[in-house]
DOGU-520250 format. One line per field, with one value per residue (C-alpha): x, y, z. Coordinates in nm, 3 decimals. Layout:
N
c1 = c(X | ...)
c2 = c(Y | ...)
c3 = c(Z | ...)
! end
This chain:
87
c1 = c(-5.133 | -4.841 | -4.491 | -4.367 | -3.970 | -3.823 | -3.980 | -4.368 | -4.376 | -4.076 | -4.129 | -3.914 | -3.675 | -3.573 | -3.241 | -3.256 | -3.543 | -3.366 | -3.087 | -3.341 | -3.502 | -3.174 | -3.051 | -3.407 | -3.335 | -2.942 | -3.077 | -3.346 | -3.097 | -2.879 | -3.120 | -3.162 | -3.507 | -3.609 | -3.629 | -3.449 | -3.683 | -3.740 | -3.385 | -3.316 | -3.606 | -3.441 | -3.101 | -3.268 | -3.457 | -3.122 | -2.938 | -3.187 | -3.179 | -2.802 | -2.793 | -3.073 | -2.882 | -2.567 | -2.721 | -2.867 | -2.528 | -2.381 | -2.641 | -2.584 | -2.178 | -2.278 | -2.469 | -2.211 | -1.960 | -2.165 | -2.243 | -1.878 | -1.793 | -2.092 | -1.921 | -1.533 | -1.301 | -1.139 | -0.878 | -0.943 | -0.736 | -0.583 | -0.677 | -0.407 | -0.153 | -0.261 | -0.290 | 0.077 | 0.225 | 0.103 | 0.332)
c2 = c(2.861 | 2.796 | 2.779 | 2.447 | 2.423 | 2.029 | 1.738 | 1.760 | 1.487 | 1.562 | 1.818 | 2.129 | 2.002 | 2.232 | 2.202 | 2.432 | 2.227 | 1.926 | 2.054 | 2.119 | 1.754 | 1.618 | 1.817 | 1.706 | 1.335 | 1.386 | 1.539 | 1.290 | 1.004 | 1.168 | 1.175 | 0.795 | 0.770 | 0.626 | 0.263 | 0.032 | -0.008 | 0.435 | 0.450 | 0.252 | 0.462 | 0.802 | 0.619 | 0.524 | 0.861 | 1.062 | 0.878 | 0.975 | 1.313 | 1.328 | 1.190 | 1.426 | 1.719 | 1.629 | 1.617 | 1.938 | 2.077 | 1.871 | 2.048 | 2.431 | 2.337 | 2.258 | 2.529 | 2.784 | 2.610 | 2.663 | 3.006 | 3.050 | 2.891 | 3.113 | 3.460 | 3.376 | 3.143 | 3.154 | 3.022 | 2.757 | 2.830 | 2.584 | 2.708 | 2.422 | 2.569 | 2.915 | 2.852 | 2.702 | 3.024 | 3.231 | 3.050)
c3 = c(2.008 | 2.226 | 2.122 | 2.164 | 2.272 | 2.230 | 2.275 | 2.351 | 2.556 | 2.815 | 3.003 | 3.070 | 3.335 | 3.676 | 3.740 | 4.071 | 4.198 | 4.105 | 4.327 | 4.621 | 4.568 | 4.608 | 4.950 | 5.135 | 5.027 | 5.150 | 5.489 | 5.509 | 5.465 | 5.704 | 5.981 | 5.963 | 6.082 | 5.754 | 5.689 | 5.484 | 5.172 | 5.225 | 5.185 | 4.902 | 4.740 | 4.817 | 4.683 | 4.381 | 4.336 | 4.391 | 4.154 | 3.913 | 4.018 | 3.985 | 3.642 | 3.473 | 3.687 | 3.497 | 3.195 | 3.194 | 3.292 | 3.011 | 2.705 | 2.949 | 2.872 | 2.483 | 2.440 | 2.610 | 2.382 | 2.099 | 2.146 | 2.236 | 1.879 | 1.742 | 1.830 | 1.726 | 1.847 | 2.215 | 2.352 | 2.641 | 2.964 | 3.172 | 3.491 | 3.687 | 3.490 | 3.526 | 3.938 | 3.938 | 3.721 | 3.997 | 4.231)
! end
């Protein structure tokens, strides 16, 4: 029996491929040998790629904070204000 982890029917998404999908549509784009209606598809496709990739970085944040929470409370650092103290 396998174990199942979320939702059955999404599956498990790659954020480092995700990553990899978007730089070949970026340097594809950037070559500009495709056309029109294959850019607007690669446009399309990274935008999608974008949002899930900020999503997943979203629920990694969450969870950090949660596990953060979890183990005793921090304190959160300001790391502008810690740059300009150095000064």
């Amino acid at each position: 029996m396998s174990k199942k982890t979320g939702n059955a029917e999404t599956p498990q998404f790659d954020f480092e491929a995700a990553l990899e999908q978007l730089e070949e549509l970026v340097s594809a784009m950037e070559e500009g040998e495709l056309s029109l209606e294959e850019s607007l598809q690669s446009f399309e496709k990274g935008i999608k790629l974008t949002r899930e990739c900020q999503s997943a970085l979203n629920k990694a944040e969450q969870k950090v904070q949660k596990l953060v929470d979890d183990a005793g409370t921090t304190e959160a650092l300001d790391f502008d204000s810690a740059e300009e103290d150095k000064d």
